[in-house]
N, C-alpha and C positions, 0 to 999 in steps of 0.2 A: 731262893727268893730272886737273882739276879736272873735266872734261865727263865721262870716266869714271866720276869718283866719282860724277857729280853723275845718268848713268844708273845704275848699280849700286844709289843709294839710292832712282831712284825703281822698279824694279825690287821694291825688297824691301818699299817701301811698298804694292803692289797689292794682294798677299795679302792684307795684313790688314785692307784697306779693305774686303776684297768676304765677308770672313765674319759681317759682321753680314745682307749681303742673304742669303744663303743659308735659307730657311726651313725650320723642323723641321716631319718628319712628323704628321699629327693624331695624336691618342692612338686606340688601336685600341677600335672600339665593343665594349659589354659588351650582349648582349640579355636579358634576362627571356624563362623559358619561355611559350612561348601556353599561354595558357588553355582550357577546352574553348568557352565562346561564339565566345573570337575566332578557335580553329581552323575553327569556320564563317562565319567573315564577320559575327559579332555575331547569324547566325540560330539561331532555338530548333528542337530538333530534336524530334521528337515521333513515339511509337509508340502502337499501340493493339494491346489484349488481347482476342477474343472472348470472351465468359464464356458457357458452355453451360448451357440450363434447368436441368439437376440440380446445379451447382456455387454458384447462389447461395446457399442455406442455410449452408454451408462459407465461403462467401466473406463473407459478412456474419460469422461465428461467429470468423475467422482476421482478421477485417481488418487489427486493431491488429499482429499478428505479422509483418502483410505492410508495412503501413505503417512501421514503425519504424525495419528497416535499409533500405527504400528510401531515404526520406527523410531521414532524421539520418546514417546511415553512409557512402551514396553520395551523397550529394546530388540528389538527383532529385526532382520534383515527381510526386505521383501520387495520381489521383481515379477515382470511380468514377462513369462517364457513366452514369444510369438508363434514358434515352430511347433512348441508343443499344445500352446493353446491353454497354457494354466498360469494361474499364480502361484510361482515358489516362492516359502518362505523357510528361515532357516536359522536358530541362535547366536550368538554374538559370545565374546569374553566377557562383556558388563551385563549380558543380562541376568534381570537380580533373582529371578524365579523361572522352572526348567515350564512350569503349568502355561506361562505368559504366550507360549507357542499353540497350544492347544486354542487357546480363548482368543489369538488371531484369527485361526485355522477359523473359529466357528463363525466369528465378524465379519471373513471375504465371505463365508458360503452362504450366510445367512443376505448378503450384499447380492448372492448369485441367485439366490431364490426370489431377488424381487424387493426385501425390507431397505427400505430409505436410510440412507447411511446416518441420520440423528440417531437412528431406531437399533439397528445394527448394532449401534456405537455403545450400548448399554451392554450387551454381551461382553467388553470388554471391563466393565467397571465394577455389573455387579455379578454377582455366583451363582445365585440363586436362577438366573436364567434359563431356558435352553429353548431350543427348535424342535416342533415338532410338525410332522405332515403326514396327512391322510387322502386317498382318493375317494370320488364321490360312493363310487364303484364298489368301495370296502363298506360302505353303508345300508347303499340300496341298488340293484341292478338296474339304469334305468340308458336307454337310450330313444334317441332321435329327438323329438320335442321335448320329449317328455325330462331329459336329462339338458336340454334349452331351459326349462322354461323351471328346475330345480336350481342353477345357478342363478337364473334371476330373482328365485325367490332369496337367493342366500345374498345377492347384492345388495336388493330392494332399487327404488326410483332415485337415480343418482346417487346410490350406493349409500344411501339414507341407513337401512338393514345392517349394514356391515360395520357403518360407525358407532350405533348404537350398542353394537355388539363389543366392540374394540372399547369405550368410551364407558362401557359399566362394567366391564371384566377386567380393566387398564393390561388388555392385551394388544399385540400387533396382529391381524390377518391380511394373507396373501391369497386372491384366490385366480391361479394361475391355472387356465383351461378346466380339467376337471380337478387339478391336485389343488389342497388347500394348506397353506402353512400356516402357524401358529408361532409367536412369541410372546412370550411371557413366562412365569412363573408357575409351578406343576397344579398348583391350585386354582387359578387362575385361568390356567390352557381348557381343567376338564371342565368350567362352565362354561366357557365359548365354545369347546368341543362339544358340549350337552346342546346347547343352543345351535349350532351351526349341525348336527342330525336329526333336531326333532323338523328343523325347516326344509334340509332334502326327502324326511319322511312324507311331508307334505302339511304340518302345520302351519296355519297361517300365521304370520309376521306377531297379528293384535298377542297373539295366545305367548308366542314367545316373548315380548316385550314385559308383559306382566308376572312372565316368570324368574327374569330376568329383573325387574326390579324387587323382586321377595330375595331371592339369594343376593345381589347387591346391598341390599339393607343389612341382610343378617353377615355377609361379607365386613363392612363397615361395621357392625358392632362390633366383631371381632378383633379388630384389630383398635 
């Protein structure tokens, strides 16, 4: 009886010998988000902007507009190469997002195509934006008068045509010699883009206005 007991007790002593060895789990790691340097490996990432002979005057006249929410808003670094003739731009240790540099990149170029730096300054805010450009040339082959007297149709009488166009599609158009640029929204672009080919084809102004206010409407109900 005494051997009994004397396993039974040593029995009930193991347990509790072996719960101190049992070790507890690490505590589970907490990460901080990457930053934009260390999303590349601590490298600086860098874009450059052509700037075209006619655009310096503008571009000297706008600089501070340009520089301010580059710099202070997005955090980007941004100067103006003389020798080379472009605008570099280039990331920062505080900048909060690596994308912040792209949607610079696209606010000078969109500044170099011509769009007014309020206009511009929407590529920087919202996402859904982007640029798009086509020449008249990719529409319809037209030269001498005849490709005269197509961009006047696409301006109209003090560029009456072009607002109307801008003003019920809440697009931006740029129409630089024969190239025409577009801002706005991918829905958006293809009915000022639909609009702005049927007038190089040679529809008259009346015919687009009226088509332009049917999609406008159904535009508006949509949303």
């Amino acid at each position: 009886m005494s051997t009994e007991a004397a396993a039974t007790m040593e029995i009930e002593t193991v347990p509790s010998e072996s719960k101190p060895e049992s070790n507890p789990l690490p505590p589970k790691p907490k990460f901080e988000p990457l930053k934009a340097h260390e999303m590349s490996d601590g490298r600086v990432q860098f874009r450059k902007v052509s700037v075209p002979p006619h655009r310096y005057s503008p571009l000297k006249k706008y600089w501070m507009d340009i520089y301010t929410p580059v710099y202070e808003q997005m955090k980007i670094d941004i100067r103006m190469n003389l020798k080379a003739r472009k605008v570099e731009l280039k990331t920062r240790q505080d900048t909060p997002d690596i994308s912040n540099l792209q949607k610079c990149a696209d606010f000078v170029q969109a500044f170099m195509l011509g769009f007014d730096v309020p206009d511009a300054i929407a590529l920087l805010r919202l996402d859904e934006l982007y640029v798009e450009s086509f020449e008249i040339k990719d529409v319809k082959t037209l030269r001498g008068e005849h490709l005269s007297r197509a961009i006047g149709r696409l301006s109209g009488k003090g560029g009456k045509t072009k607002f109307a166009i801008e003003n019920s599609t809440k697009t931006r158009i740029v129409i630089a010699d024969t190239k025409i640029h577009l801002l706005g929204s991918f829905a958006n672009i293809k009915i000022a883009r639909d609009s702005l080919c049927s007038l190089i084809l040679g529809s008259p102004a009346g015919k687009v206005y009226s088509k332009l206010r049917q999609v406008s409407a159904r535009l508006a109900e949509r949303f």
